[in-house]
DRENDO-1510 file (C-alpha; in Angstrom, 1 decimal, always signed):
<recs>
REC; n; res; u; v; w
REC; 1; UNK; -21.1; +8.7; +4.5 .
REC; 2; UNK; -20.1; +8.2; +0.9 .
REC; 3; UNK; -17.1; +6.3; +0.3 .
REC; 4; UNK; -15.3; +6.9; -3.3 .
REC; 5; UNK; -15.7; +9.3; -5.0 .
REC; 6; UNK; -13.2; +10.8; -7.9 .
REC; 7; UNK; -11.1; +13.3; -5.7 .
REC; 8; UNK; -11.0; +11.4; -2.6 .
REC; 9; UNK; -9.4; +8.8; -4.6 .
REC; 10; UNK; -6.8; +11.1; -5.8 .
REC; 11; UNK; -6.1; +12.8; -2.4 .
REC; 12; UNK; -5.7; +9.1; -1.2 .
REC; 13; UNK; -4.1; +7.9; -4.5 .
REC; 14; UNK; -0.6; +10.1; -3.5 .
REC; 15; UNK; -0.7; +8.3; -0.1 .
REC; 16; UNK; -0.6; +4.7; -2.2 .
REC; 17; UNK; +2.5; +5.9; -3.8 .
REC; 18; UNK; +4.2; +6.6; +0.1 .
REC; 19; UNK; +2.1; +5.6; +2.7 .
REC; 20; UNK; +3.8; +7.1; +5.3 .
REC; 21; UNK; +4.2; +10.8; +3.3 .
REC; 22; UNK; +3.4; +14.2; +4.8 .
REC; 23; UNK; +1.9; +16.7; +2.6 .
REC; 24; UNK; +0.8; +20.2; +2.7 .
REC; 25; UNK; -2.3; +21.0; +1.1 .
REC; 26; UNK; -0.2; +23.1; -1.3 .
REC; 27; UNK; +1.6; +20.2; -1.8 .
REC; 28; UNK; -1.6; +18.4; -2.6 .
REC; 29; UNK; -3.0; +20.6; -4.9 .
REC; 30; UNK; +0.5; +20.4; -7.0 .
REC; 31; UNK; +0.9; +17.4; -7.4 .
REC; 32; UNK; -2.4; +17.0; -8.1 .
REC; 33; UNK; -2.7; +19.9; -10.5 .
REC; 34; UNK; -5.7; +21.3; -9.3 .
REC; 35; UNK; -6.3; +24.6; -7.6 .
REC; 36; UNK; -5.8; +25.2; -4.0 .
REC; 37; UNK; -8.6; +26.3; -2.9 .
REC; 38; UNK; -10.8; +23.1; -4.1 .
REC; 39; UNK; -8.2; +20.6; -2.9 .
REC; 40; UNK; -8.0; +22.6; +0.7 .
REC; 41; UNK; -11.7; +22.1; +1.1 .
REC; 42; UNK; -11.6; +18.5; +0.4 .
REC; 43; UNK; -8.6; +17.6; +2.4 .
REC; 44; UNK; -10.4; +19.6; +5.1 .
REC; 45; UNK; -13.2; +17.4; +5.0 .
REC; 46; UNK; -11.3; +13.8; +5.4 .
REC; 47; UNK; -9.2; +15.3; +8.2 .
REC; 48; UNK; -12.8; +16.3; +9.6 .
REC; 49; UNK; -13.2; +12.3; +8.8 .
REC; 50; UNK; -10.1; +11.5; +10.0 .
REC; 51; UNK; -9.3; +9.6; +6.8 .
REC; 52; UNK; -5.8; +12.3; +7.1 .
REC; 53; UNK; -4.1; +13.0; +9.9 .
REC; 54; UNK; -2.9; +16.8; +10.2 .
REC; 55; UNK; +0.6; +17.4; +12.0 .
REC; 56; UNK; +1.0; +21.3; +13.0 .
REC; 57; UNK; +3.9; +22.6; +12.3 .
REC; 58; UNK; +4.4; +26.1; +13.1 .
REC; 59; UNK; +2.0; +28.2; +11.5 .
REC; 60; UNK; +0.8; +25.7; +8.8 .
REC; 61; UNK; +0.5; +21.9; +8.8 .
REC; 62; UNK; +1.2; +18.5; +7.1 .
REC; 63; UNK; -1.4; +15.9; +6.3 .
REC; 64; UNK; -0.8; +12.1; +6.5 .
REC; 65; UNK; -2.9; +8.9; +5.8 .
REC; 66; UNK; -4.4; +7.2; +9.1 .
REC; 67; UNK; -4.3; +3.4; +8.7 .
REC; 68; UNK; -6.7; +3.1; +11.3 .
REC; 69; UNK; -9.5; +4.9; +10.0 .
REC; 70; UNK; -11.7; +2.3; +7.3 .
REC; 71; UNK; -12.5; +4.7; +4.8 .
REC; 72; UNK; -8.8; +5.8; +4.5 .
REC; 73; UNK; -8.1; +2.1; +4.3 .
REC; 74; UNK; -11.6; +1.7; +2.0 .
REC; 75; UNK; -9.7; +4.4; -0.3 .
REC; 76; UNK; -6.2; +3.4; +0.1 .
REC; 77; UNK; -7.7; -0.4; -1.3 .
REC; 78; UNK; -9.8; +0.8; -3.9 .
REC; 79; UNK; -6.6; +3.0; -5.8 .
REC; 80; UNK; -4.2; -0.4; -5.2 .
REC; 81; UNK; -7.2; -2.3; -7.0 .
REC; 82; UNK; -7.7; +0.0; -10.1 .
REC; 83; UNK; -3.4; -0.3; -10.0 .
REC; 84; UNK; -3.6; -4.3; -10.0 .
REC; 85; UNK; -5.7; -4.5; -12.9 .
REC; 86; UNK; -4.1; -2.3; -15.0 .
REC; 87; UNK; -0.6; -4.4; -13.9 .
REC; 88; UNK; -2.4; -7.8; -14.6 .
REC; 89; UNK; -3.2; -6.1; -18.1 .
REC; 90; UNK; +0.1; -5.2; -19.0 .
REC; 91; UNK; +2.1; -8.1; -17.4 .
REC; 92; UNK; +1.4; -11.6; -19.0 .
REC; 93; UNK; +3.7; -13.2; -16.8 .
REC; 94; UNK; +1.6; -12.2; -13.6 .
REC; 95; UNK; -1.7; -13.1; -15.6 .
REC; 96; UNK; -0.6; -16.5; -16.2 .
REC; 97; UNK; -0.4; -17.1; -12.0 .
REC; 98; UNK; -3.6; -15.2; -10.9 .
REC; 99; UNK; -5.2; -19.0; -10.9 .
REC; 100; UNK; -2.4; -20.4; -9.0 .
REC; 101; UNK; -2.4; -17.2; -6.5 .
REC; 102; UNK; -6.2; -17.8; -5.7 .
REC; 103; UNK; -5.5; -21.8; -5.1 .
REC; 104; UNK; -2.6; -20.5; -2.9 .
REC; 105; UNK; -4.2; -18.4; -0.7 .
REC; 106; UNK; -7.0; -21.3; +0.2 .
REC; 107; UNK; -4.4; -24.1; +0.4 .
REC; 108; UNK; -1.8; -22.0; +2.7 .
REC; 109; UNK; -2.1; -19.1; +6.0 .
REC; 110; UNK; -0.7; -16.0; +3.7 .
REC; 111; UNK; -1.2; -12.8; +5.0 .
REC; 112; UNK; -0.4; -11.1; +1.9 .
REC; 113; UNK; +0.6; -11.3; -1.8 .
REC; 114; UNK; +2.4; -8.6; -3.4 .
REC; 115; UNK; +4.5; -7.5; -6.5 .
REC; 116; UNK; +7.6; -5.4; -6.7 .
REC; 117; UNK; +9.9; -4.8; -9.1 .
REC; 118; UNK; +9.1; -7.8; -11.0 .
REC; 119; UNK; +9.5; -10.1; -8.0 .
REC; 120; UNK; +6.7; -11.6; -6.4 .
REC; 121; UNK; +6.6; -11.9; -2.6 .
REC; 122; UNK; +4.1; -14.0; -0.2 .
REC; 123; UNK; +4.1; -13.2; +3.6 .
REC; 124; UNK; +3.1; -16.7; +5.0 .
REC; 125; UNK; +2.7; -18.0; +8.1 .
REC; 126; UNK; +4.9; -20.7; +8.2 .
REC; 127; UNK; +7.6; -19.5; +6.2 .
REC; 128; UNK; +8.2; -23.5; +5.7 .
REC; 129; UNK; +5.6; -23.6; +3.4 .
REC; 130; UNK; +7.6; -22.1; +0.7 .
REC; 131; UNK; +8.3; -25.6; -0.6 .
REC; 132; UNK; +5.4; -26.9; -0.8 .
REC; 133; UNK; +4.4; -23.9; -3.0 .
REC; 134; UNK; +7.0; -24.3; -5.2 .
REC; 135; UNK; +6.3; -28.2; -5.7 .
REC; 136; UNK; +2.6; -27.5; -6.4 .
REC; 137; UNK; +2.7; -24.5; -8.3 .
REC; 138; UNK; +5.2; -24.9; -11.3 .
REC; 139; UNK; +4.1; -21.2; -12.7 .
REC; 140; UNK; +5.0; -19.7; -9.2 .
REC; 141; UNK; +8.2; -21.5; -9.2 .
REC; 142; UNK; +8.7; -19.5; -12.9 .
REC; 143; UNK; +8.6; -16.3; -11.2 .
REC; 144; UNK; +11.2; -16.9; -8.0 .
REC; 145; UNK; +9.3; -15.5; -5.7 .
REC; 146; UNK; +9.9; -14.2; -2.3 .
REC; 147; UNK; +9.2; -16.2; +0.7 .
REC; 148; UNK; +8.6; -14.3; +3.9 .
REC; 149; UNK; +7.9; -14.4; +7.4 .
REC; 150; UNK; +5.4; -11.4; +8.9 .
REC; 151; UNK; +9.1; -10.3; +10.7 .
REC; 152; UNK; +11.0; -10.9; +7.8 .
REC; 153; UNK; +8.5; -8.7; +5.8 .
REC; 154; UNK; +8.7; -5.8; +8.6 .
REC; 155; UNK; +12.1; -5.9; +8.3 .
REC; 156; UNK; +12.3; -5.3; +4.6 .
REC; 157; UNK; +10.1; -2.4; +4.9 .
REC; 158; UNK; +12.4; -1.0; +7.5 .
REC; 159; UNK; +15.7; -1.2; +5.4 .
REC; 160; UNK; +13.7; +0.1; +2.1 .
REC; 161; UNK; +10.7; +2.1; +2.2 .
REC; 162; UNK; +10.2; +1.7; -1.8 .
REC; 163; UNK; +8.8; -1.8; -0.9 .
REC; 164; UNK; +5.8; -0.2; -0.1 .
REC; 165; UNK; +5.7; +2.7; -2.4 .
REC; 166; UNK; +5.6; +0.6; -5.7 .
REC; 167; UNK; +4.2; -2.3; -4.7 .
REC; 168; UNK; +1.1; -4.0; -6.8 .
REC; 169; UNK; -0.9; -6.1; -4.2 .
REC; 170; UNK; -1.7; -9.1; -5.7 .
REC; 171; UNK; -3.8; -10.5; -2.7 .
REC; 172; UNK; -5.5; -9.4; +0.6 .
REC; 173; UNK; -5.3; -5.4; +0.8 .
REC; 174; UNK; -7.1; -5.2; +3.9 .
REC; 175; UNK; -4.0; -7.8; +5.4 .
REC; 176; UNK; -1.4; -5.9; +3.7 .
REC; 177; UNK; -2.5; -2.5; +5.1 .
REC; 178; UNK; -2.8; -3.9; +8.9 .
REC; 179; UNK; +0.6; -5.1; +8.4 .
REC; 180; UNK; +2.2; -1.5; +7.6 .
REC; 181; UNK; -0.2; -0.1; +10.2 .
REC; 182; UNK; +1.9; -2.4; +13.0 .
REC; 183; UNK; +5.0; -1.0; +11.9 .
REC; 184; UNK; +3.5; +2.5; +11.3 .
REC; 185; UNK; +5.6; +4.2; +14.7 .
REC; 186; UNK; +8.8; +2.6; +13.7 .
REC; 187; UNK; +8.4; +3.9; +10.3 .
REC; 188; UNK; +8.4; +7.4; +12.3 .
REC; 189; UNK; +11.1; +6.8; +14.4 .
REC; 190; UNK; +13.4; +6.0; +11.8 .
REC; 191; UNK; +12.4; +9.6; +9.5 .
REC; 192; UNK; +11.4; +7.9; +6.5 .
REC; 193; UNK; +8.3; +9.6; +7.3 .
REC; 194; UNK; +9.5; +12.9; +6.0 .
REC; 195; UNK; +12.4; +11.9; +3.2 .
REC; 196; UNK; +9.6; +13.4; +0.6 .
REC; 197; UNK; +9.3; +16.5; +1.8 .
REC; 198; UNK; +11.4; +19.6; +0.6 .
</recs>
């Protein structure tokens, strides 16, 4: 199995933008800008590899990304990479704490490190290590950042989607994805799962 390649990516790469979107192929090839017949042979293949989950409705169907498939996650992560780097290129702010982010992440239990909007949040462990941070890293102090429990962080997802539509993750993709993936159902339940569609 090949993991990767150029229109996988951008199949996947509409799922990094609203991981819990349902698309028609259709919709695919559009916003993709490619013809249909192409795309619907592709996105045939990764629900063949269940990297998308298809949802019948009626006569024709919707796709959706399936956290719990590794290549989709594979995919998913390689797209937020290529995004980080291009955000670490254009932001000096968040190039001046990628040092203090790696000494972080050894020195404290943080599930994940993301940017949105300019802020920059941590999902710790101990949400009581925020202070600590902030008295050993100066530069992360500079940015006031976003201290957050794994509950506290399900929450926020809960009461605004876009948290996870435009986020940059700055650290542990595989974390960050397992995290949504727990809170997948509820994400249903509450219809943000279709607010896309028209």
């Amino acid at each position: 199995m090949s993991i990767g390649n150029e229109l996988e990516l951008k199949i996947v790469s509409i799922f990094n933008r609203d991981i819990t979107g349902m698309y028609s192929i259709n919709q695919i090839s559009k916003i993709l800008k490619k013809a249909y017949p192409h795309i619907n042979k592709k996105v045939n293949d990764l629900i063949s590899e269940n990297v998308l989950k298809k949802i019948v409705i009626g006569r024709s169907y919707l796709c959706s990304i399936n956290l719990n498939n590794e290549k989709a996650i594979v995919l998913l992560t390689l797209n937020k990479i290529n995004e980080k780097d291009g955000f670490i290129k254009k932001n000096k702010k968040i190039k001046s704490i990628v040092k203090d982010i790696k000494k972080i992440r050894l020195n404290y239990k943080v599930h994940t490190i993301f940017s949105y909007d300019t802020k920059l949040f941590f999902v710790l462990d101990y949400k009581n290590d925020d202070e600590s941070i902030l008295s050993n890293h100066p530069e992360i102090k500079n940015q006031d950042p976003n201290f957050l429990s794994v509950e506290n962080f399900y929450e926020k997802i809960l009461e605004d989607k876009s948290l996870i539509q435009d986020s940059i993750i700055m650290y542990s993709h595989e974390k960050y994805f397992e995290l949504i993936q727990n809170i997948e159902d509820k994400l249903f339940l509450r219809g943000s799962l279709f607010s896309n569609n028209n």
